[in-house]
C-alpha positions as CSV (number, residue, x, y, z in Angstrom):
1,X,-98.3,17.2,-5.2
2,X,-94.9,19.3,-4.0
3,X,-92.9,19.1,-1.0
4,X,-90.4,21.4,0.1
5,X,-87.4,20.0,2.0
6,X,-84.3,21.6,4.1
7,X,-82.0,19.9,5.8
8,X,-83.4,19.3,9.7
9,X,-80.7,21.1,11.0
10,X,-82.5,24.3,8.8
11,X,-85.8,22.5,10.0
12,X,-85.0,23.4,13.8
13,X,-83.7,26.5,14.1
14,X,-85.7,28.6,10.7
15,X,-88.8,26.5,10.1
16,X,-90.0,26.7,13.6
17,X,-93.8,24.8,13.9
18,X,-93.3,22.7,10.5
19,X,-93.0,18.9,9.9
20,X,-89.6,17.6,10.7
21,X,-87.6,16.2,8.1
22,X,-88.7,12.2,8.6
23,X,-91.8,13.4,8.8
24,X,-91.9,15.2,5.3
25,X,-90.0,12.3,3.6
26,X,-92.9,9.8,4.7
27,X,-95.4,12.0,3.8
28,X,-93.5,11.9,0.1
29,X,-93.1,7.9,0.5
30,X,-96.9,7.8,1.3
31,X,-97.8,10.3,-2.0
32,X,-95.3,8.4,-4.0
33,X,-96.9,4.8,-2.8
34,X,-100.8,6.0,-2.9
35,X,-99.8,6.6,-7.2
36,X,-99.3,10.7,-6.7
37,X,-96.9,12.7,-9.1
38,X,-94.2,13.9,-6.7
39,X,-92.4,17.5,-6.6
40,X,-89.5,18.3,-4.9
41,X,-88.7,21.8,-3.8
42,X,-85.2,22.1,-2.2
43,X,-85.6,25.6,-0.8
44,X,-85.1,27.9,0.9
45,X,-81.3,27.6,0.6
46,X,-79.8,29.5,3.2
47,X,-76.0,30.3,3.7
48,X,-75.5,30.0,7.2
49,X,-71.7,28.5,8.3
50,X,-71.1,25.6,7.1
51,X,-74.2,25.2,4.7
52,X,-72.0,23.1,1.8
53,X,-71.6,20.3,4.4
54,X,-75.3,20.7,5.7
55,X,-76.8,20.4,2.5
56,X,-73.9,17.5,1.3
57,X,-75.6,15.4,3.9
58,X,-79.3,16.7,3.4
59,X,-79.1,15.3,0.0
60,X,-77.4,12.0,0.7
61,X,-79.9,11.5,3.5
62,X,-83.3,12.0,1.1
63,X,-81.3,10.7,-1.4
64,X,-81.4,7.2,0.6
65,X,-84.6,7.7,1.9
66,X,-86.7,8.2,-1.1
67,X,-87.0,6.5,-4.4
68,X,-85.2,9.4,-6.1
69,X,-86.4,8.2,-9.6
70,X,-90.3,8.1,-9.0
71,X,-89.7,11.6,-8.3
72,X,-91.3,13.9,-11.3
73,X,-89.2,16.7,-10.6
74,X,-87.1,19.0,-8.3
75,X,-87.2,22.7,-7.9
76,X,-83.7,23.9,-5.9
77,X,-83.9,28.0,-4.9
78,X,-81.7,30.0,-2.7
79,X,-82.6,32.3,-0.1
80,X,-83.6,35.5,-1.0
81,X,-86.2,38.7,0.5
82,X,-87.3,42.2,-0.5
83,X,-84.5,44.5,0.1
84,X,-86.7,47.0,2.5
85,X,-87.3,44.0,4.7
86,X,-84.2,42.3,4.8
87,X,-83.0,46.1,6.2
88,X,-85.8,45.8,9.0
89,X,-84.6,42.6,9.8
90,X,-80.6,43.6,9.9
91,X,-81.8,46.2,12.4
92,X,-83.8,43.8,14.7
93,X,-82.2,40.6,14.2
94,X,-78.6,41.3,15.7
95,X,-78.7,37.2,16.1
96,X,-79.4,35.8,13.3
97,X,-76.9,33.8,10.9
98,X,-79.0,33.8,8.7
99,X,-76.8,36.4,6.7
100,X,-73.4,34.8,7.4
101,X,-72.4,35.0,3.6
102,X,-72.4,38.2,2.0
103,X,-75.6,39.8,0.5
104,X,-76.3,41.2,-2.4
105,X,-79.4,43.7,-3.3
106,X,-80.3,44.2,-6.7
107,X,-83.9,45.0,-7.9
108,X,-85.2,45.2,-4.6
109,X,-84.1,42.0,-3.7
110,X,-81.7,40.7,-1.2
111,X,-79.9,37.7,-2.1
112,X,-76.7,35.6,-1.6
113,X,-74.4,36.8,-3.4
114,X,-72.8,33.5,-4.2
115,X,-76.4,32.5,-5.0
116,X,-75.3,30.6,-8.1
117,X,-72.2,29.2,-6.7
118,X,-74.8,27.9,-3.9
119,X,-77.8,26.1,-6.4
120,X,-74.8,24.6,-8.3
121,X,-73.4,22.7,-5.3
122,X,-76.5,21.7,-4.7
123,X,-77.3,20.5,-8.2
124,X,-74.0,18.5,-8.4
125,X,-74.4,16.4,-5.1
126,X,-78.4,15.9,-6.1
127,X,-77.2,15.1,-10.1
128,X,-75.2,11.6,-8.3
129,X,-79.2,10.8,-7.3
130,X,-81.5,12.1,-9.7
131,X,-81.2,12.6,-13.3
132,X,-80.1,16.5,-14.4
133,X,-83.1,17.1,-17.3
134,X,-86.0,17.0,-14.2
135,X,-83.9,19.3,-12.1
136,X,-85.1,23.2,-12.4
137,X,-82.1,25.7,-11.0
């Protein structure tokens, strides 16, 4: 069984109509309790101002919340979107900051372009809660 997680402050303002955080993480208590293998996906990622600090607290606060080492696994990906419709959405969305670091498009993809930089922050703070060889970058 998988779960993907973002910090609640993510949760509000891009994952409109989906569980809340608390809610997820009880769901993953419940799974881990009722004898299910457990998945993490940390994604998507997303660069807005401040994400370092957002995601800092994000992992201390599952981190304490779940039994990190019944976990099977964790997944951690980065934001990313087909090139032509990260263009429509540049156009549209004048409001967004979603895009607040800068954006790379290669292969028709747009991505972070500190998208590396980004999984490995991630990966350190989650490697002082969860052992490295079961996390997938």
């Amino acid at each position: 069984m998988a779960f993907t997680l973002s910090p609640e402050e993510i949760i509000e303002k891009y994952e409109i109509y989906t569980a809340p955080l608390n809610k997820r993480i009880d769901a993953i208590c419940r799974a881990l309790d009722d004898g299910w293998q457990v998945r993490l996906s940390l994604e998507p990622i997303i660069g807005v101002e401040g994400w370092e600090k957002i995601y800092r607290r994000f992992i201390q606060e599952i981190s304490k919340a779940i039994p990190m080492g019944r976990i099977y696994d964790i997944n951690i990906g980065v934001f990313r979107m087909s090139s032509d419709y990260y263009k429509r959405i540049g156009k549209r969305r004048l409001d967004t900051d979603v895009f607040a670091l800068p954006i790379a498009i290669e292969d028709g993809v747009a991505r972070f372009k500190e998208e590396e930089y980004m999984k490995q922050a991630v990966a350190k703070e989650l490697f002082k809660h969860y052992p490295g060889e079961k996390l997938y970058l």
